[in-house]
N, C-alpha and C positions, 0 to 999 in steps of 0.2 A: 363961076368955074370951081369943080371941086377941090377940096386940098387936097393936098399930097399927103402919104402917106408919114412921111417926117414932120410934115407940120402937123398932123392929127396928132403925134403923138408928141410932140414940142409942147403944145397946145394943153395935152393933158400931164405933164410932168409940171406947168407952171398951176396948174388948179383949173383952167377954164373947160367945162361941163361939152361931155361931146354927145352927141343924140346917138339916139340908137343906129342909124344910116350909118355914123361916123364908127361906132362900135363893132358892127357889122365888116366894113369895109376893113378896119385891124385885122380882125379875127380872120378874116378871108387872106389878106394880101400881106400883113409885116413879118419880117424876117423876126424868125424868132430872137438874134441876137439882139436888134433894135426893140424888138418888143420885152424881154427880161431888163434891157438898160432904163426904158424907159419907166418900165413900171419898177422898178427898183428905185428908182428916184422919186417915184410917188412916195414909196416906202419910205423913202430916206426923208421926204420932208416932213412925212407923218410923225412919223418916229425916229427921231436923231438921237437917241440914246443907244448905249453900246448894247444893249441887251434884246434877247428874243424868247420870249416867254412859251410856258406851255402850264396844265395843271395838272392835277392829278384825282381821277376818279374813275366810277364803275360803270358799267352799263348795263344795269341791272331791268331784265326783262322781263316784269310780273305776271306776264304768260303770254303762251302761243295763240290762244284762239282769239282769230280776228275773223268778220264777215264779208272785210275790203275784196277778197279775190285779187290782191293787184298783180300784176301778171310779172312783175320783178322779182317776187319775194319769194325765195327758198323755205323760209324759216317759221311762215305762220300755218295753222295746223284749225279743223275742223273741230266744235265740241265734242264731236262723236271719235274722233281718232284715238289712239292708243297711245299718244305721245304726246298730246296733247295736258295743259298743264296749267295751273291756277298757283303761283307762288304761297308757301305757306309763310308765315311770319316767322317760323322758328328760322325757315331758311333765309328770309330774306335780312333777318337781323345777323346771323351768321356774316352774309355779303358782306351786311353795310359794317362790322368789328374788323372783317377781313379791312377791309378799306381803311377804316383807321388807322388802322395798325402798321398799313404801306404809307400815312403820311396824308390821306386821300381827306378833302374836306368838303366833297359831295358826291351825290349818285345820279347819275343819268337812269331813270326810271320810267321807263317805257314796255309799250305792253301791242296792242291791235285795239281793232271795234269788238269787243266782247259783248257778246249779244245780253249778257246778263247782272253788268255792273253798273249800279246808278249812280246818282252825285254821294249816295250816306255811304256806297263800300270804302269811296275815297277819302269821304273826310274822316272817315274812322281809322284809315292808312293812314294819311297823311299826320293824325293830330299821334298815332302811337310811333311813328319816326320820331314825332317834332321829342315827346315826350322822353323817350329810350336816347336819344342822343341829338342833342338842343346842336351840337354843334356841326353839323350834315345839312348842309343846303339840300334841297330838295328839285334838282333841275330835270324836269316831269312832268309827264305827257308831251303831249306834240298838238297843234290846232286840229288836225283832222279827229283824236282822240277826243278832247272837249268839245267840240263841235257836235261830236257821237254821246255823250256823257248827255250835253243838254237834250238830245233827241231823245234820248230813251228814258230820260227823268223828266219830260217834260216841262221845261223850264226854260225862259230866256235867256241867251250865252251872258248878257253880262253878268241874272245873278247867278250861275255855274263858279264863272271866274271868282267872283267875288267869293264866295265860300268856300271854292279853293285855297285863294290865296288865305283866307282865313284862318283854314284848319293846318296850313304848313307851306303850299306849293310857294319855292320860293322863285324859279324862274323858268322861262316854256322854252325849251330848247326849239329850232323850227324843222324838226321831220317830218315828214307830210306832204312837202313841197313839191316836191319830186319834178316837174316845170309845170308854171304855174301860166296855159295853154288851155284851154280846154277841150282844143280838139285834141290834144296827146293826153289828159288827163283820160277821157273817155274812154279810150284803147288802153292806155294800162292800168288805169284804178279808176272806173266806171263807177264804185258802189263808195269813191270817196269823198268828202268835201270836195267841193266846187274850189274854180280860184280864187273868185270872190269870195267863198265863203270861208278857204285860209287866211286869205288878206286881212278879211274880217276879225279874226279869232284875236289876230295879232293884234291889230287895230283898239280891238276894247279891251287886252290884255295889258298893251300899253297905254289905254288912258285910265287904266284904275291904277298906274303908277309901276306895274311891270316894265319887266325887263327880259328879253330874251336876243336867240339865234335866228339868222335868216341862212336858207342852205337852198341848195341846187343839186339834184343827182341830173346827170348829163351823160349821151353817149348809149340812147335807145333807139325811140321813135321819134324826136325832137328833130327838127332841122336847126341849124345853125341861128337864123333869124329869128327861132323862137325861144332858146336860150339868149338870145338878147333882149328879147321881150318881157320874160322871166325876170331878168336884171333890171330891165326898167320900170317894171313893177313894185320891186321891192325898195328900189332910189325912191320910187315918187313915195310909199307909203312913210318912208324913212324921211324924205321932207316933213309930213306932215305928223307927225310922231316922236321922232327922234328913240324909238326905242329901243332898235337893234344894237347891241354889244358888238357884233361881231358877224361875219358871213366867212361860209365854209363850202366850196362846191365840193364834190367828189364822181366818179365815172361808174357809172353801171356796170355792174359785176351781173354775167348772164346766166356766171355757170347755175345748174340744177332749177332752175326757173323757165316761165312758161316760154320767154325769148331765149334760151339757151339757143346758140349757133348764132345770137347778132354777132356783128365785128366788136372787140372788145378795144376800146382806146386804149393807148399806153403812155409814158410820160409826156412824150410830145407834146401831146392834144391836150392833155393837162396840163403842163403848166403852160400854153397859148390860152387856154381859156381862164386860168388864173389870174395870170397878168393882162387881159384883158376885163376881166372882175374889175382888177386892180384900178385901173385908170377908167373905168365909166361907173364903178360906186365911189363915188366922191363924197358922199356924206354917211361911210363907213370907213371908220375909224381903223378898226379892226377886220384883218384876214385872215382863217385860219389854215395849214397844209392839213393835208389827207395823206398820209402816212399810212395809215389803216390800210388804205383800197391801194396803192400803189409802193408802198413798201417806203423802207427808210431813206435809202439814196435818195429818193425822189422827193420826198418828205423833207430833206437837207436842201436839194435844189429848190422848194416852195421858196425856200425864205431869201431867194437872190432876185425871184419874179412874181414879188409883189406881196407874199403871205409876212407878215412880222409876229405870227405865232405856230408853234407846232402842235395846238389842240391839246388832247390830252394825254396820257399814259394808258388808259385805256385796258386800268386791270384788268379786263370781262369784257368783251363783244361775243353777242352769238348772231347779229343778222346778216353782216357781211361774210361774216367764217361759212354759214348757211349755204352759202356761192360756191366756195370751196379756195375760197379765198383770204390765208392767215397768216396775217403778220404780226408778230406776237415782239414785244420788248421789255427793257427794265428801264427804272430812271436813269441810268450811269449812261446806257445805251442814247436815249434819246437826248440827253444833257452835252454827250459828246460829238454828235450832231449836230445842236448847236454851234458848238464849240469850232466843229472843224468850219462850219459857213462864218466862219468870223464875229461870232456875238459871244458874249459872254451869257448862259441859261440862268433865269431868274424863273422863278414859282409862282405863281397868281393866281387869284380865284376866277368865277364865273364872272365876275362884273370887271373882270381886268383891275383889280388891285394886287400890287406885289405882295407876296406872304413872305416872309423869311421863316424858315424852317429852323428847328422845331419853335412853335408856338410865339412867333414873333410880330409882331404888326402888320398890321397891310395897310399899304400907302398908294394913294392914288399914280394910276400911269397916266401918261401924256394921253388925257381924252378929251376931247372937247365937249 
């Protein structure tokens, strides 16, 4: 007989693993107030210290031209367009002192499939970061980008990675993902990595000792059952790896893009499929809100239904803003936000150690 709906979620506030049937049957049928308490208590067990963290950095887009097509995306642009753009180093060092100077101690650096950059334009990027400012993590590219990188250099992804990480890349954020389906892969990013062959990226990213993000954008062409599929993909890789830091869904923003007129989710539906992340990634540690795509209120409610971090500050976005979709803040702003959800805001990097500002230690958080 099946359980009930309070026992599913009984079930997952004490730690016991619910299948995707059982994840499925939440997301369809629990009251949202049941569903925030419970995965709130996930949270509470994960993390019972008075604090909820967030970081601070850029998201610096080394250019528009991608050759993915993918039918979500406002913001990537053809070589031949007129606004189309290849970052120059004078400008991107500008970014990264901006960033500094706000307290920031990495860049989100991301770009598209540029049809004309091999493994040597990056290690040559990557080693004149490392050199101009040693102390800038480097959390850059996404798997479908290296995946694209090995293609066009001709080379096998491990040794890609491997001379990546070499020349600087210090961890792979996971954009790309977008649901990791392939029959929805196909309809909206046809010309990108496969799901296997994301899974993959990450896979040998974290056996050469990497560290990155697992993410979800949700709220397309997906049905419900395959956002849980999505999730139990990334659980099983996360068994056998353990490399993921952190997972972060977020909702398809349609404006200006090929699905413009889908139904756009609103907080609802986010945080229901939050807190249901919540209780079936069991062997993530870490969740982060999406403040970005649904604004700061909402952003605030993450951290009651199941998120124990608020991402980042997020000097610089241009591919959500693209949508026509901006939500823009300062640290005091988002620190207060914590504040009013009942935690005290503490600072961390990419790998979840706490930093005390200015130039203080980082010390491990409650991670397993």
């Amino acid at each position: 007989m099946p359980s009930s709906i309070s026992n599913l979620l009984e079930r997952a506030v004490v730690g016991d693993r619910l299948s995707a049937d059982d994840a499925l049957r939440i997301l369809h049928n629990a009251e949202l107030a049941s569903l925030a308490r419970a995965a709130n208590a996930v949270t509470q067990r994960l993390h019972p210290e008075p604090y909820r963290t967030y970081n601070i950095d850029r998201n610096i887009n080394y250019t528009n031209i991608c050759t993915s097509g993918c039918r979500f995306c406002a913001f990537s642009r053809h070589a031949g367009d007129t606004d189309a753009y290849l970052i120059s180093r004078e400008d991107l060092f500008e970014k990264i002192r901006g960033t500094i100077d706000l307290g920031g101690n990495q860049i989100l650096l991301q770009g598209g499939l540029h049809p004309g950059l091999d493994i040597e334009w990056y290690e040559q990027l990557f080693r004149e970061i490392r050199e101009n400012f040693p102390e800038i993590n480097i959390h850059g590219l996404s798997p479908p980008e290296i995946y694209h990188i090995a293609q066009i250099s001709g080379l096998p992804l491990a040794t890609v990675i491997a001379r990546l990480r070499d020349a600087g890349l210090g961890s792979l954020p996971g954009g790309g993902a977008e649901i990791l389906v392939d029959r929805v892969r196909k309809k909206v990013s046809p010309c990108k990595v496969s799901s296997d062959g994301w899974l993959d990226v990450c896979r040998q990213w974290h056996r050469q000792g990497g560290r990155g993000t697992a993410t979800m954008m949700f709220g397309h062409l997906e049905t419900p059952a395959e956002r849980i599929e999505h999730l139990e993909r990334l659980r099983d890789l996360q068994d056998e790896t353990s490399g993921f830091t952190a997972f972060i869904c977020w909702t398809f923003q349609p404006g200006n893009t090929d699905l413009a007129g889908s139904p756009k989710i609103g907080a609802f539906g986010y945080l229901r499929m939050l807190a249901v992340s919540r209780l079936f990634l069991d062997n993530f540690q870490n969740l982060q809100a999406s403040w970005v795509t649904q604004g700061l209120d909402t952003g605030q409610a993450a951290l009651l239904f199941g998120a124990n971090d608020m991402g980042s500050l997020m000097i610089e976005e241009n591919v959500v803003a693209a949508t026509g979709t901006k939500f823009r803040i300062d640290e005091e702003q988002l620190r207060r936000a914590i504040t009013r959800a009942g935690f005290v805001p503490r600072r961390r990097n990419v790998f979840y150690h706490l930093v005390e500002p200015p130039g203080g230690d980082a010390r491990p958080m409650n991670v397993s």
